[in-house]
PDB file as gemmi writes it, atoms N, CA and C in Angstrom:
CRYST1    1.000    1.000    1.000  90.00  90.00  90.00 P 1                      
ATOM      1  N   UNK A   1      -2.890 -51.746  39.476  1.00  0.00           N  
ATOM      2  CA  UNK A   1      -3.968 -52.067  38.573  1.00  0.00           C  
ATOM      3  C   UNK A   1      -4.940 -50.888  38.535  1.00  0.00           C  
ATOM      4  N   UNK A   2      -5.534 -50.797  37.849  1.00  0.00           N  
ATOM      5  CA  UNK A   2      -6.474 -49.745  36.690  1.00  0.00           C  
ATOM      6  C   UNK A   2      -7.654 -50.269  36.705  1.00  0.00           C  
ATOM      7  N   UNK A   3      -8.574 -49.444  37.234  1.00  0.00           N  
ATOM      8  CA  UNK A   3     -10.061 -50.185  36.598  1.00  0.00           C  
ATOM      9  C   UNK A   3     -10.863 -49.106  36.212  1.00  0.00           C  
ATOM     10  N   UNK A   4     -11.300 -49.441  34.824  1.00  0.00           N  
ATOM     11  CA  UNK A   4     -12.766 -48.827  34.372  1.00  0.00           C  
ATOM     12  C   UNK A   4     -13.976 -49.117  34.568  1.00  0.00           C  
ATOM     13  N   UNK A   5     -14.717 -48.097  35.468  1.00  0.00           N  
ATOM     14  CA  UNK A   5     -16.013 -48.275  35.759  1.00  0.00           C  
ATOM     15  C   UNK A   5     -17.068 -47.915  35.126  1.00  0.00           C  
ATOM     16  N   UNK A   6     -17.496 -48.219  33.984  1.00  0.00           N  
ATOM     17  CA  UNK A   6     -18.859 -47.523  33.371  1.00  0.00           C  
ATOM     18  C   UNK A   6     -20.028 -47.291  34.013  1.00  0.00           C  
ATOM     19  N   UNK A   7     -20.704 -46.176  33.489  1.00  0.00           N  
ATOM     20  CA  UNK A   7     -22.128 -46.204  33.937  1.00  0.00           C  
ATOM     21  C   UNK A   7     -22.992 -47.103  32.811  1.00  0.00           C  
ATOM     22  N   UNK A   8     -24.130 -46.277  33.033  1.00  0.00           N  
ATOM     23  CA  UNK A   8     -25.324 -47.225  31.589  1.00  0.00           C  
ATOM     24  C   UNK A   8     -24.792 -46.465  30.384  1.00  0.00           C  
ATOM     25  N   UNK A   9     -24.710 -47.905  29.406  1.00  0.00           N  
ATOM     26  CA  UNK A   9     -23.965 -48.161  28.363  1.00  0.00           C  
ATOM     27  C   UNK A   9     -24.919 -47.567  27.154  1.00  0.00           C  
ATOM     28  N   UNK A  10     -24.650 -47.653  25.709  1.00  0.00           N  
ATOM     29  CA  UNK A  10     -26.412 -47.132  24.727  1.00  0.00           C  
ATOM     30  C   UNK A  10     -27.169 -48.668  24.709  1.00  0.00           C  
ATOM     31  N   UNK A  11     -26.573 -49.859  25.253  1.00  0.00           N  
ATOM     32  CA  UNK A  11     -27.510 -51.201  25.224  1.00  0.00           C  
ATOM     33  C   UNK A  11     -28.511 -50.964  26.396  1.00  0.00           C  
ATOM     34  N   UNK A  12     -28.565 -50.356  27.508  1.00  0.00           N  
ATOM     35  CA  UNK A  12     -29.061 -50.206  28.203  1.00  0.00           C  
ATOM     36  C   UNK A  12     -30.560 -49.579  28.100  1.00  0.00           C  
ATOM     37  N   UNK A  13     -31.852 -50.296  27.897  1.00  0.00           N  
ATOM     38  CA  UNK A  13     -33.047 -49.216  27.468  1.00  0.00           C  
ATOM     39  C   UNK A  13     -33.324 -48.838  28.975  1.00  0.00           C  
ATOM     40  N   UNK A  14     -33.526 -47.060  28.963  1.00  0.00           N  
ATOM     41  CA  UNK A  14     -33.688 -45.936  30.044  1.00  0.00           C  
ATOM     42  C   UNK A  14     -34.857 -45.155  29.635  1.00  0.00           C  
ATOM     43  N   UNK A  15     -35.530 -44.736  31.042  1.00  0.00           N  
ATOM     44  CA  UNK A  15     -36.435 -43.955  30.587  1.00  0.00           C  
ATOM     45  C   UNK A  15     -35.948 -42.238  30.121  1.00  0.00           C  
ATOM     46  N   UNK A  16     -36.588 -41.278  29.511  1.00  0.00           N  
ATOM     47  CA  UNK A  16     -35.737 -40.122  29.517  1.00  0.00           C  
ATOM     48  C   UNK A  16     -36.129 -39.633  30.860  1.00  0.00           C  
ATOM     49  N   UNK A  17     -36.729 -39.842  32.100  1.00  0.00           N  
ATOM     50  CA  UNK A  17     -36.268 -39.376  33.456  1.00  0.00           C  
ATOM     51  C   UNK A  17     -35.091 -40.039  33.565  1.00  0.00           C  
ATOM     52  N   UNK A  18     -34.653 -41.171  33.663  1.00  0.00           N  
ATOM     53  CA  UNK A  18     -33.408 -41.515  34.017  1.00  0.00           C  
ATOM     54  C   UNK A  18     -32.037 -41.363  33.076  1.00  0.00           C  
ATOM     55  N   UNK A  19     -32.525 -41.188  32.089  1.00  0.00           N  
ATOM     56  CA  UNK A  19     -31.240 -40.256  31.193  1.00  0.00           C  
ATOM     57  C   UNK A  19     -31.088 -39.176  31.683  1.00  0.00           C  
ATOM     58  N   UNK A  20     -32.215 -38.003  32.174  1.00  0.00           N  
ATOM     59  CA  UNK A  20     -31.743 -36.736  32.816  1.00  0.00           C  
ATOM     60  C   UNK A  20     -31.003 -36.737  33.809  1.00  0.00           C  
ATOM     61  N   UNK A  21     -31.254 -37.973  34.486  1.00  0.00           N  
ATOM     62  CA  UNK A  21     -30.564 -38.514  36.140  1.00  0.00           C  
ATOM     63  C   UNK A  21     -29.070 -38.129  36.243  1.00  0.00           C  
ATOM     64  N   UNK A  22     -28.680 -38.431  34.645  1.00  0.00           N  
ATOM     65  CA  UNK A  22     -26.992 -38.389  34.087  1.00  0.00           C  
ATOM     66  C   UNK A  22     -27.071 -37.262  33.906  1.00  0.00           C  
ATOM     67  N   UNK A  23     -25.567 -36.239  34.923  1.00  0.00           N  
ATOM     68  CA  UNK A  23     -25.516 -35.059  34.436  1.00  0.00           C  
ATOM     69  C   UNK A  23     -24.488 -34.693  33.067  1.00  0.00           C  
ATOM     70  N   UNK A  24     -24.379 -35.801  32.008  1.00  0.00           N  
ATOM     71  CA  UNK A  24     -24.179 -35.221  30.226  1.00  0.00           C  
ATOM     72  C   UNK A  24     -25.532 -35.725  29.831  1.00  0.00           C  
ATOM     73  N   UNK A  25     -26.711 -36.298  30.518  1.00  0.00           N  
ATOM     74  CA  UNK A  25     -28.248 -36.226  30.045  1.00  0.00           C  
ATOM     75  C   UNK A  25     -28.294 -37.762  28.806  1.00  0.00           C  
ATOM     76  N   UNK A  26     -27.383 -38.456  28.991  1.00  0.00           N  
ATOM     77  CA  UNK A  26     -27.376 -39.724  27.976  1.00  0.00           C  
ATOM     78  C   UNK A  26     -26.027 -40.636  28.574  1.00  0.00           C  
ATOM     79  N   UNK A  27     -26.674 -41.412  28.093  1.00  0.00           N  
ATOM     80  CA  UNK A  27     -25.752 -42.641  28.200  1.00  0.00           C  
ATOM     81  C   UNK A  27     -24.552 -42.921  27.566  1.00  0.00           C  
ATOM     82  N   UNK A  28     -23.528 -43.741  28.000  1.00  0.00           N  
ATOM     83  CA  UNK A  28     -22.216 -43.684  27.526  1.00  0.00           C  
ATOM     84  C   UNK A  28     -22.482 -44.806  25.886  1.00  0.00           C  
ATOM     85  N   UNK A  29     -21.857 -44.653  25.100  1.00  0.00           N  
ATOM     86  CA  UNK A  29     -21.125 -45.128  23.930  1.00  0.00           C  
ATOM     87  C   UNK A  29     -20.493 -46.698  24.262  1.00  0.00           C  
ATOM     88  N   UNK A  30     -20.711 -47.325  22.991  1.00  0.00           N  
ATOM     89  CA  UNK A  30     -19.159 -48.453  23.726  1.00  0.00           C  
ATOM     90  C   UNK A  30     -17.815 -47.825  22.982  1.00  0.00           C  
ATOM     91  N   UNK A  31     -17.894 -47.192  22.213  1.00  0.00           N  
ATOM     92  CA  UNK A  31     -16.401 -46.329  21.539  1.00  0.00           C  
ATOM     93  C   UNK A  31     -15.612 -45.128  22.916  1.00  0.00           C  
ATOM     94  N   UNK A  32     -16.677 -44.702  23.739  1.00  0.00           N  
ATOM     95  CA  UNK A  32     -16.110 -43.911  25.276  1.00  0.00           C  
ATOM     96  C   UNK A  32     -15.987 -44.813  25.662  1.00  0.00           C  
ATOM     97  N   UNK A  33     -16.197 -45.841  26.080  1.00  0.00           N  
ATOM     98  CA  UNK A  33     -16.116 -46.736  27.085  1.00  0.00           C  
ATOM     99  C   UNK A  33     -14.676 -47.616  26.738  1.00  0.00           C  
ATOM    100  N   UNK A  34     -14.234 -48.037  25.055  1.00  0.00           N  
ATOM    101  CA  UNK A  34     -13.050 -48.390  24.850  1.00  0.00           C  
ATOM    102  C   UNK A  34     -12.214 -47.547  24.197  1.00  0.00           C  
ATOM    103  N   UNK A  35     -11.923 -46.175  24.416  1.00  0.00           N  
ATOM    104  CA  UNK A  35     -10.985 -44.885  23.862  1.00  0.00           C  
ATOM    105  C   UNK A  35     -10.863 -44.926  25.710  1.00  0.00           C  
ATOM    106  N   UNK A  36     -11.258 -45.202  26.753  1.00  0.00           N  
ATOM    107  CA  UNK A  36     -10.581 -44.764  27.931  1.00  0.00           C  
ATOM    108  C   UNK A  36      -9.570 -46.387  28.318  1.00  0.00           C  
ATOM    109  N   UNK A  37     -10.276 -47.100  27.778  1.00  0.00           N  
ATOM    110  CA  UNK A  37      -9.167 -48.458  27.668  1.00  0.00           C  
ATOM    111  C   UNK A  37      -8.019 -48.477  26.991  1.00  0.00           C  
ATOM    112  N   UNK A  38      -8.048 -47.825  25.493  1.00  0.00           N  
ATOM    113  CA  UNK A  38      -6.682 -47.390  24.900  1.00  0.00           C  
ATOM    114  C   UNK A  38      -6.494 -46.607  25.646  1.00  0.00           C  
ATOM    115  N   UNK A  39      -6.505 -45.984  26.427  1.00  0.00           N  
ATOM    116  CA  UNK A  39      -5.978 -44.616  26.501  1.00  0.00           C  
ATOM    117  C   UNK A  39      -4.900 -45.450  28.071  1.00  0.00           C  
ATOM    118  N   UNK A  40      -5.535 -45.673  28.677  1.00  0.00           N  
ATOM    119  CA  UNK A  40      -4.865 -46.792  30.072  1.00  0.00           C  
ATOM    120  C   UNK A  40      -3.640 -47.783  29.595  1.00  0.00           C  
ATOM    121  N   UNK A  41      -4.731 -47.796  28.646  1.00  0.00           N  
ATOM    122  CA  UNK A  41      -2.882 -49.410  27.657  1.00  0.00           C  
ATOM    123  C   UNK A  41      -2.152 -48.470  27.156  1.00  0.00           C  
ATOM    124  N   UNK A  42      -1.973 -47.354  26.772  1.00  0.00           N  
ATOM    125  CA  UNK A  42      -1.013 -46.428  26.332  1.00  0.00           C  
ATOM    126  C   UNK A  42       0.082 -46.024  27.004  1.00  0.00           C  
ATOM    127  N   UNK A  43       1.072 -45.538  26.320  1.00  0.00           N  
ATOM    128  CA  UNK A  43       2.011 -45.080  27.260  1.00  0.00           C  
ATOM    129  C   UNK A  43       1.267 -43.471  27.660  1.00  0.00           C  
ATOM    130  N   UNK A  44       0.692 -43.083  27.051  1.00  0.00           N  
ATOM    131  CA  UNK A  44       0.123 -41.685  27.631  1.00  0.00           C  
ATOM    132  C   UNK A  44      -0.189 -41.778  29.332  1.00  0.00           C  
ATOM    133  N   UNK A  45      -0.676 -43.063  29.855  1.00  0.00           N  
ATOM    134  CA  UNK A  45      -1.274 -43.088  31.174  1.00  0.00           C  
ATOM    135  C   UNK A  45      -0.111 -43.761  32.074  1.00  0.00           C  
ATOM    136  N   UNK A  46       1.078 -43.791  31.725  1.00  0.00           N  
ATOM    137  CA  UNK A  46       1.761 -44.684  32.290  1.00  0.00           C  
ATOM    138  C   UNK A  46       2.185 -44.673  33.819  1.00  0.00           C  
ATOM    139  N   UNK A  47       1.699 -43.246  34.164  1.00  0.00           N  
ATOM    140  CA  UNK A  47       2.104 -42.516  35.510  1.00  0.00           C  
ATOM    141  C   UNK A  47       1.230 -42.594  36.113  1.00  0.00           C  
ATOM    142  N   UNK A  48      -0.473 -43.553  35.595  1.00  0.00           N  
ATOM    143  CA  UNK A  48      -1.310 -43.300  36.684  1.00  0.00           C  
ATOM    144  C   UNK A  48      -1.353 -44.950  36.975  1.00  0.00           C  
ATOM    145  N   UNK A  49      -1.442 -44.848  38.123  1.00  0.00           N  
ATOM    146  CA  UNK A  49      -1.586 -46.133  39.264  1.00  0.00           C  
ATOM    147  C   UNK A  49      -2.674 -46.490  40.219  1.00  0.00           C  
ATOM    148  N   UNK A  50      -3.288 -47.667  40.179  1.00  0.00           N  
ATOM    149  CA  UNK A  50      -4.105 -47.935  41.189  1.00  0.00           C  
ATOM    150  C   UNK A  50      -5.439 -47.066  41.545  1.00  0.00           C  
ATOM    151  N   UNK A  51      -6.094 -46.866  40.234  1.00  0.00           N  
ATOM    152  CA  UNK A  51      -7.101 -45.999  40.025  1.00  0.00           C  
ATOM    153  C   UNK A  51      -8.310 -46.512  39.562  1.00  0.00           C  
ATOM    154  N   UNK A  52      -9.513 -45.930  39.983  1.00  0.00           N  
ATOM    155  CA  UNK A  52     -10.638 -46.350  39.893  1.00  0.00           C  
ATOM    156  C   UNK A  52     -11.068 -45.621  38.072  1.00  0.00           C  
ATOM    157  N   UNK A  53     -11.588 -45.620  37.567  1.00  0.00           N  
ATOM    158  CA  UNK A  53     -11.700 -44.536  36.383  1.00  0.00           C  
ATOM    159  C   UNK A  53     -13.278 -44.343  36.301  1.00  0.00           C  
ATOM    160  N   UNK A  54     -13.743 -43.617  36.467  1.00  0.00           N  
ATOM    161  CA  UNK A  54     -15.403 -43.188  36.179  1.00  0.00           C  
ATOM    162  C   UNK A  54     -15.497 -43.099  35.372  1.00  0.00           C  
ATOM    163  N   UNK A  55     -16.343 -43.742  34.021  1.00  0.00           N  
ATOM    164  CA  UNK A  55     -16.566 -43.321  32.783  1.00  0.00           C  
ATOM    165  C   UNK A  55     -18.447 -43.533  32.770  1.00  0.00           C  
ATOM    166  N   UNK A  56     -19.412 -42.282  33.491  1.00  0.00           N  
ATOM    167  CA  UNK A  56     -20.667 -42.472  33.748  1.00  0.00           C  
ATOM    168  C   UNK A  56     -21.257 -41.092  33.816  1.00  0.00           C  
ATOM    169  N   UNK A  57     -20.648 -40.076  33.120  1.00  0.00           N  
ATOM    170  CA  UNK A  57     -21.511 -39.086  32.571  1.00  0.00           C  
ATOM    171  C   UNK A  57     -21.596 -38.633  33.727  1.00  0.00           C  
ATOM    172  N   UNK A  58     -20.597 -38.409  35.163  1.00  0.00           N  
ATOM    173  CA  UNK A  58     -21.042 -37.676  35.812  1.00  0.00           C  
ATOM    174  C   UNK A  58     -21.832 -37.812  36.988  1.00  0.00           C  
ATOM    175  N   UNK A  59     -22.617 -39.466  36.719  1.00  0.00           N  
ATOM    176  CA  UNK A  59     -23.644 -39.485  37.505  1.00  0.00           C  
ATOM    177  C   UNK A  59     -23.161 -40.113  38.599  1.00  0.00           C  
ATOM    178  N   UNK A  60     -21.781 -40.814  39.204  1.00  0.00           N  
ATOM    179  CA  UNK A  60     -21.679 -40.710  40.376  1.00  0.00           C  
ATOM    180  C   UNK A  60     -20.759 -39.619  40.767  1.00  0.00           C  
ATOM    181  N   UNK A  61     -20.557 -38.926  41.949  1.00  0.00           N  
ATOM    182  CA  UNK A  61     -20.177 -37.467  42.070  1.00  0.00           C  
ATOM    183  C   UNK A  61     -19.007 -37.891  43.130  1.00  0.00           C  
ATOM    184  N   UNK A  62     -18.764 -39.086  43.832  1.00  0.00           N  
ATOM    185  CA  UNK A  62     -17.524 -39.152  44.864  1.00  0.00           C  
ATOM    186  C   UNK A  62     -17.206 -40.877  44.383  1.00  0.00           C  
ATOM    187  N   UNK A  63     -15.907 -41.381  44.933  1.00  0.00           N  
ATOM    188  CA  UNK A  63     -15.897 -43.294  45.270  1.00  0.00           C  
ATOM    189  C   UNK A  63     -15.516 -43.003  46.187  1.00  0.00           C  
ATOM    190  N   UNK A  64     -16.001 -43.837  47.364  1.00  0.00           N  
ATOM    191  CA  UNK A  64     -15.536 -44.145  48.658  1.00  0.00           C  
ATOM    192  C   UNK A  64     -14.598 -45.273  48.899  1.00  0.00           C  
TER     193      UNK A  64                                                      
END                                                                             
């Protein structure tokens, strides 16, 4: 199993300190957030397994 993890979404109201917080400086889309879901249901990803997926601009830097 596959999971997508988003960061803050554009529904999310942020201050612009905490948009800078994100190192792409803005918040994710819901069209990024479901182009990495097609992209998982595709056969393009079919070789990846048991993966966490970061889709958050960066702003977390490791998963433990």
């Amino acid at each position: 199993m596959n999971n997508v993890l988003p960061g803050f979404c554009e529904n999310v109201a942020m201050t612009d300190a905490a948009k800078r917080s994100i190192p792409l400086g803005r918040q994710a889309t819901f069209d990024e957030i479901g182009q990495t879901c097609v992209f998982l249901a595709s056969d393009a990803s079919g070789y990846i397994t048991g993966q966490n997926l970061m889709v958050d601009g960066g702003l977390t830097r490791n998963v433990r």
